[in-house]
N, C-alpha and C positions, 0 to 999 in steps of 0.2 A: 782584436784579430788583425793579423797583418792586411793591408789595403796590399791590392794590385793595383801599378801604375799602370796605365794607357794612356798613349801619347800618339802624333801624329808622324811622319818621315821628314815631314816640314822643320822640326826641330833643331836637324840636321849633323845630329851628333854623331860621331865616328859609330860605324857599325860593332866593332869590338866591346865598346861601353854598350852597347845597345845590348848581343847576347850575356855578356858577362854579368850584368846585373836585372835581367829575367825582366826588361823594358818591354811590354805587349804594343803594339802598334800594327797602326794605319797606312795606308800612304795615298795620296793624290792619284788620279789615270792620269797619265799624261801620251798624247799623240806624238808620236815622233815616226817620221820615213816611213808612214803608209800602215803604223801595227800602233796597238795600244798596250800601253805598259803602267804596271804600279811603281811609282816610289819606294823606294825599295833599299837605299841606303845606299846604290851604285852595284845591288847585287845581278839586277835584270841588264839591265846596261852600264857598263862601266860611266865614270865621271869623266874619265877624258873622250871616251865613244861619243859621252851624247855633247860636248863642248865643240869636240872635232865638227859636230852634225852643224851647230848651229856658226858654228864659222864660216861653214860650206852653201848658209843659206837658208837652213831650215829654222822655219816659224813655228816650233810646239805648241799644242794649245792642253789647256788643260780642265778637269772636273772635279770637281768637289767628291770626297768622300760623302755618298750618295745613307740616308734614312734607314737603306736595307741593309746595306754591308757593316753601318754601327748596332744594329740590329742583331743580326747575327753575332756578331763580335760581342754583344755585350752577354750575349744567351751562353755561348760557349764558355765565358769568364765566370759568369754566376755558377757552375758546377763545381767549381771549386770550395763555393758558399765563402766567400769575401769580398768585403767591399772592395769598387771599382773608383777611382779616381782617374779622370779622363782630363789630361792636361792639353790644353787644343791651341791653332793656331789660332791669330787675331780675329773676331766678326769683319773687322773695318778691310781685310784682304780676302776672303774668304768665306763662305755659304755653311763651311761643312762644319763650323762650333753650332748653327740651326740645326743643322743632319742631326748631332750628334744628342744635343736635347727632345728632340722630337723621337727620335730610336728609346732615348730614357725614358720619356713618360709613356711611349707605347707598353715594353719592357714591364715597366712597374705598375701599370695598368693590370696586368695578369699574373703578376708575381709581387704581392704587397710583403714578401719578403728581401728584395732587390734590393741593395743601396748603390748604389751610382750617385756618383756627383763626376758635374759639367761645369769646367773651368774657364772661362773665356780669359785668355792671359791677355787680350792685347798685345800680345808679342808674337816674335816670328827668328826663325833661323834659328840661330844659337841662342838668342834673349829668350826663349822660348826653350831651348836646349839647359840653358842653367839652372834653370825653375826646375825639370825635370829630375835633372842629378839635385837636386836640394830634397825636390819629392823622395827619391830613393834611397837619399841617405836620412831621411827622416822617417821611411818606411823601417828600415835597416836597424835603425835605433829605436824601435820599439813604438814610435807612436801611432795615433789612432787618424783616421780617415778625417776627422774633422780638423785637427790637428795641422793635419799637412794640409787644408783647406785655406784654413784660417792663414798660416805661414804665406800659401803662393798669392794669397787675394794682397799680404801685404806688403810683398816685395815687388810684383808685376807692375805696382803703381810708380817703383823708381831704377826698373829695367829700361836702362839708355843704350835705344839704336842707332846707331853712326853709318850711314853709307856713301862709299864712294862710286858711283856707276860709272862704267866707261863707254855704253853703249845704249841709250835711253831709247832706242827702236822696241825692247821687247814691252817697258814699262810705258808705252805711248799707247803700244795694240791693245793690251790688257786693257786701257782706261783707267791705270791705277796715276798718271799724268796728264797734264795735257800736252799740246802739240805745240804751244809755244816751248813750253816746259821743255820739252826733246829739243827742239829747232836749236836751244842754245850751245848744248853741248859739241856740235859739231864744230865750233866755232873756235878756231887760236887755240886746240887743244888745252880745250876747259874741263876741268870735269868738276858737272856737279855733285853735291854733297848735300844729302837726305836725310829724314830720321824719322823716327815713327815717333807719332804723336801720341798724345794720354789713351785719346781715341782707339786707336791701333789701326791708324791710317799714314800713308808716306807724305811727307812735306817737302819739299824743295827748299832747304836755308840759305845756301850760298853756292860759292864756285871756286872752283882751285885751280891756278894755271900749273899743268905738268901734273904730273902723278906722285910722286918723290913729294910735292908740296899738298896735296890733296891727303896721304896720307899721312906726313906729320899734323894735320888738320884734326885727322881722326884722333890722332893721337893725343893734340894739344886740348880735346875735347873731355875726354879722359881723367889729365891732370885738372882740368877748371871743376869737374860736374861729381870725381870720386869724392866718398869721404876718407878722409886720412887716418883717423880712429883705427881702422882694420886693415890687413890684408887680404884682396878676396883675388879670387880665379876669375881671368878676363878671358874672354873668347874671340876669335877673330875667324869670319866665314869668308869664302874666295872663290868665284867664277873662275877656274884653273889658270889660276895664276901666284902658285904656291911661293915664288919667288917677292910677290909683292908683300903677302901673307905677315912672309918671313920678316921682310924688311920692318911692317909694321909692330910683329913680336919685338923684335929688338929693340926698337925705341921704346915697348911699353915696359917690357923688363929694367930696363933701369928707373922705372918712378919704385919707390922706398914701397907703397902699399899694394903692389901687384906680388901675388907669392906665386902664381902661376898662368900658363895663356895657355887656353886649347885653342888649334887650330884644326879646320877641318875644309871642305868642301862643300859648297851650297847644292844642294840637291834638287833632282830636275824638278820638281815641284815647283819651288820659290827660280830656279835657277832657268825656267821658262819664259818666267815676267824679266827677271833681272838682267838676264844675258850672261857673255863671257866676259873676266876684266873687272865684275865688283869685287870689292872689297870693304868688310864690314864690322866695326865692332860690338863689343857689347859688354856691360858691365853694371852693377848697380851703382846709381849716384842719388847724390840727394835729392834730386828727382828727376822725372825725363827729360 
């Protein structure tokens, strides 16, 4: 029976692929200018509105996809009578891959006919967006719920996140840094350069002077960590700064095993903690 995907807004894939290919999802609250709002793909608040916001000074904060709202969500899915596959962002940034398990065993507590499965990817933004479209196109092609299990558990382990941050105020507040960690960034126009570890936690690895040098950084990260073997689809996320985005597409297009780059926008969820000015890759390598 075909699996329903369920994913989170965190993933941060273009809203288009989202309806076009029957993607069910979630999204973060996130507080902004006094109202609370869903992740939403940029549909509640545009991506430049809430970019514009936090340029102006605004400090978003944000909530976990809360026990009742996966709850419900999971109950509405089951009418269909098909298994759910719930692809989530990281535990190591986020509460709500727990929401999401604890909603499942309530769920299947009253319904011993339920199948759900809960994926903790370790990933986040677009590395967490790949997974997805690999789910759907393996929905797509006929296979089964455990299938497409087995597949994300064993590609999540060599999903490589590359960031460049240009603003480490929001990732200080959140706690996902610490305060030295920010203190350097201001400094001789540095930016540092992060990656999510096996964990699906942010690490601080180095530093790039200038930006133009930060993201050939990304880039040169890329060529070191892909395998050569294949051509796959790379993805590149962006605190609205589509032009940086760009710049970094063009350098990846010319390595021989890239056949294609999605580029999109970071979404206020992730785009809360991260600020305006990241810049992000992702792609599988031989490992994180």
């Amino acid at each position: 029976m075909k699996p329903i995907i369920l994913t989170d807004a965190s993933c941060d894939l273009p809203l288009d692929y989202i309806e076009e290919n029957d993607i069910q999802h979630l999204g973060l609250t996130y507080y902004l200018k006094g109202k609370y709002y869903e992740d939403d793909f940029g549909k509640s608040v545009s991506y430049r509105e809430f970019y514009d916001a936090l340029r102006a000074g605004e400090l978003p904060f944000t909530s976990q996809i809360n026990e009742y709202r996966f709850t419900e969500k999971f109950k509405e899915l089951l009418k269909y009578e098909r298994p759910i596959v719930y692809i989530g962002m990281s535990s190591g940034l986020s509460g709500t891959i727990n929401s999401a398990r604890l909603a499942r065993n309530s769920v299947i507590s009253g319904n011993k006919n339920a199948d759900i499965t809960v994926i903790d990817t370790k990933c986040a933004s677009l590395g967490q967006g790949l997974l997805v479209i690999k789910a759907a196109k393996m929905r797509d092609e006929g296979y089964c719920a455990d299938e497409i299990k087995k597949c994300i558990n064993a590609n999540m382990t060599k999903m490589s996140h590359w960031f460049l941050v240009e603003d480490l105020t929001h990732l200080k507040r959140g706690g996902r840094i610490s305060a030295a960690t920010a203190a350097v960034g201001s400094v001789l126009d540095i930016k540092p350069i992060l990656y999510l570890t096996e964990e699906g936690t942010l690490k601080k690895i180095s530093n790039a002077r200038g930006k133009k040098k930060a993201l050939r950084f990304l880039a040169e990260k890329f060529k070191q960590n892909a395998p050569k073997y294949e051509k796959q689809v790379v993805a590149v996320s962006h605190g609205d700064c589509v032009e940086d985005a760009l710049y970094l597409k063009n350098i990846l297009m010319k390595e021989d095993n890239v056949k294609a780059v999605i580029v999109n926008e970071l979404g206020a969820g992730l785009g809360s903690h991260c600020g305006q000015g990241l810049v992000s890759v992702f792609f599988i390598g031989n490992n994180r």
